[in-house]
N, CA and C atoms as a LAMMPS dump frame, in Angstrom:
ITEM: TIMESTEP
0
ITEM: NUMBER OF ATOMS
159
ITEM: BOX BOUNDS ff ff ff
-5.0000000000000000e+02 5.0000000000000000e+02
-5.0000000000000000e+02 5.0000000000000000e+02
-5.0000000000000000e+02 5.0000000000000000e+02
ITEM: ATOMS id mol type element x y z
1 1 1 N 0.819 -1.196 0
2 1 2 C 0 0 0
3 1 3 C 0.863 1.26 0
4 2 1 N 1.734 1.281 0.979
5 2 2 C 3.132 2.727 1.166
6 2 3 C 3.364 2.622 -0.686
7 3 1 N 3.986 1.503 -1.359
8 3 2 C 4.386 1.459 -2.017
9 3 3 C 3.587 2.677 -3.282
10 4 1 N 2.277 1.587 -3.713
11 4 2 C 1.415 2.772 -4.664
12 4 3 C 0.878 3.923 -4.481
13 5 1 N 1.109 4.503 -3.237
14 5 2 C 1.254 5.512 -2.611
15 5 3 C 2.248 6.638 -2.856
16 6 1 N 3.295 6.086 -2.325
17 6 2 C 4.998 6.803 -3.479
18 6 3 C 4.531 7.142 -4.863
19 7 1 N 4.155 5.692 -5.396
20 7 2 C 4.522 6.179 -6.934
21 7 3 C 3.05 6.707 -7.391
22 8 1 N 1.715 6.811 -6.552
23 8 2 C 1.122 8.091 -7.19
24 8 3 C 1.588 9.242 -6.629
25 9 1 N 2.593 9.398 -5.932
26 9 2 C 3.007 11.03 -5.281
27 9 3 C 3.982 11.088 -6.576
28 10 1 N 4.738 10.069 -6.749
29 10 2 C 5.681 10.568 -7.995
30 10 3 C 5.38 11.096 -9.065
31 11 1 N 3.692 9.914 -9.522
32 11 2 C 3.372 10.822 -11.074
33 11 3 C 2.472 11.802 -10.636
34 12 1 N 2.492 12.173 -9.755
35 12 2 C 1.808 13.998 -9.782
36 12 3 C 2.791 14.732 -9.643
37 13 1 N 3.768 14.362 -8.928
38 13 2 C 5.15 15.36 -8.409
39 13 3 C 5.573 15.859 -10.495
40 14 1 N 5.585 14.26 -10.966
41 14 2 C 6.049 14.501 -12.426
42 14 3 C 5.014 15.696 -13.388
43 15 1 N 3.978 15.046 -13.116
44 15 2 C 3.638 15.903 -14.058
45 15 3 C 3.146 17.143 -13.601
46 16 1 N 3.122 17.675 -12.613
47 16 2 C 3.017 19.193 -11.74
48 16 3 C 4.527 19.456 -12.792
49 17 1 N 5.698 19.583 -12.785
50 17 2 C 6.826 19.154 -13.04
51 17 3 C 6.286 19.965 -14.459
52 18 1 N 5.792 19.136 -15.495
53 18 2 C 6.055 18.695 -16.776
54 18 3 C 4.865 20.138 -17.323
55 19 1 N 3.729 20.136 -16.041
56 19 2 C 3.222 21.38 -16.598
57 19 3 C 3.31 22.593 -16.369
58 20 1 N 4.156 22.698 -15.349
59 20 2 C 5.013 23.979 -14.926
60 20 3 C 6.176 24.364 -16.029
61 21 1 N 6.507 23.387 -16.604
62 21 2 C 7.815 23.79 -17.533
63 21 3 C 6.865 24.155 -18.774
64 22 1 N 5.758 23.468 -19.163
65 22 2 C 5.031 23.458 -20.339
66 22 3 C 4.391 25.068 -20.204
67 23 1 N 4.171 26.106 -19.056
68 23 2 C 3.346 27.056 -18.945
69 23 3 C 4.786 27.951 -19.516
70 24 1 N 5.87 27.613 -19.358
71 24 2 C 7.401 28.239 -19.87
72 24 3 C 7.335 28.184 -21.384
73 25 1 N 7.214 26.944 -21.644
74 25 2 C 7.558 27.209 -22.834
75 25 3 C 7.501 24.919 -23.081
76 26 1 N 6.514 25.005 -24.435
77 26 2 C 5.847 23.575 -24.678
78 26 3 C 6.909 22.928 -25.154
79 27 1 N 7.808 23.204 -26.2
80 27 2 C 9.042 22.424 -26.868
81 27 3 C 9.822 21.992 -25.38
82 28 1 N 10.05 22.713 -24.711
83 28 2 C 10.776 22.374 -23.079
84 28 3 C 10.393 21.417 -23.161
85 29 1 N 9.089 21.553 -22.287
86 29 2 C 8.279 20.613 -21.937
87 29 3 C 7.686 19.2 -22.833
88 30 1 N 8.1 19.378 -24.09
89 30 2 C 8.109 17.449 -24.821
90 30 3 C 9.351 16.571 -24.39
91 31 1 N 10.268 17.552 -24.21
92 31 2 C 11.305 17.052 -24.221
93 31 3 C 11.425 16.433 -23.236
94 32 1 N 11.589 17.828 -22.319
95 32 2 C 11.826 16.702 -21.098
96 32 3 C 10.363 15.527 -20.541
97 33 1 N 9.444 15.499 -20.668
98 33 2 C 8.427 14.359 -20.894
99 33 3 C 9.049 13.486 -21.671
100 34 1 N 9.376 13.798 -22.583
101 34 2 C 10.583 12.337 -23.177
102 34 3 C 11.886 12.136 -22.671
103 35 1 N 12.093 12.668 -22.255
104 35 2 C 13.689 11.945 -21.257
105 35 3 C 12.808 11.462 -20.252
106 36 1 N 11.934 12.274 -19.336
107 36 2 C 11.916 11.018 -17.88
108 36 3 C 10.569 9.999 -18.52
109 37 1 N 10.275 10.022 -19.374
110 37 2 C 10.005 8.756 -20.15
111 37 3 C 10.867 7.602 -20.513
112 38 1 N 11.556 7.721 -21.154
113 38 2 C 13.009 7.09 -20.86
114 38 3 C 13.228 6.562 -19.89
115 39 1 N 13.216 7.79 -19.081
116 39 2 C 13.83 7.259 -17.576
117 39 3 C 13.278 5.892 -16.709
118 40 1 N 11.603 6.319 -16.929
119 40 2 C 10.404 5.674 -16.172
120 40 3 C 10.892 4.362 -16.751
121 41 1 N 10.973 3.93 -18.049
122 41 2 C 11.356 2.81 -18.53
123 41 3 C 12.401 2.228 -18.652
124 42 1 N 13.445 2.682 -18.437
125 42 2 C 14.658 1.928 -18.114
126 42 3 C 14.869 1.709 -16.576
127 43 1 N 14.285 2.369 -15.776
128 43 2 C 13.839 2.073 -14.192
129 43 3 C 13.058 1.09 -14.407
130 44 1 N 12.099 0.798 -15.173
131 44 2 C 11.362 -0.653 -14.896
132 44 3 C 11.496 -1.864 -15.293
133 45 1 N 12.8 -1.327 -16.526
134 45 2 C 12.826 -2.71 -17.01
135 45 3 C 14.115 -3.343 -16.175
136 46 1 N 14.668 -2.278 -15.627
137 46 2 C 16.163 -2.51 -14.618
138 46 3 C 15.524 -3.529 -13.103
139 47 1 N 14.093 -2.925 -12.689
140 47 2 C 13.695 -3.291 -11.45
141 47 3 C 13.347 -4.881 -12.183
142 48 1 N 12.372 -5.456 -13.013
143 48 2 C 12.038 -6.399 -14.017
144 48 3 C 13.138 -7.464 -13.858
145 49 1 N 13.934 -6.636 -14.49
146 49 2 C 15.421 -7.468 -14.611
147 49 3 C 15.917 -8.287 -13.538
148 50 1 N 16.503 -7.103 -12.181
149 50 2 C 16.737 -7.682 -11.376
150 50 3 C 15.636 -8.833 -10.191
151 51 1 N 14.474 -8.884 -10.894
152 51 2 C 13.727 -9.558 -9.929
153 51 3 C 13.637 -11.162 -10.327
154 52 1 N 13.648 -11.435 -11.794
155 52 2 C 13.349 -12.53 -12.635
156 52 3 C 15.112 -13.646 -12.487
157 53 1 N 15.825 -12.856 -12.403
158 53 2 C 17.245 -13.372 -12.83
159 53 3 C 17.692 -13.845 -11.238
């Protein structure tokens, strides 16, 4: 429960984040939505990884 807890504080923390940069200026804001996209997914496939092996 703590757990999905964190990670809905994370994706609001993110995208509070993603639309604060987007009220700056929108090209910012794809971008970096695509890097911690990236990110989100190489964090899961790393956690994935280490759980199966």
């Amino acid at each position: 429960m703590v757990n999905v807890a964190l990670f809905v504080l994370e994706v609001l923390f993110v995208l509070a984040v993603v639309a604060g940069v987007a009220m700056w200026s929108v090209p910012a804001a794809l971008i970096l939505a695509g890097v911690l996209g990236v990110l989100a997914v190489e964090r899961e496939q790393g956690r994935r990884k280490g759980t199966t092996s």
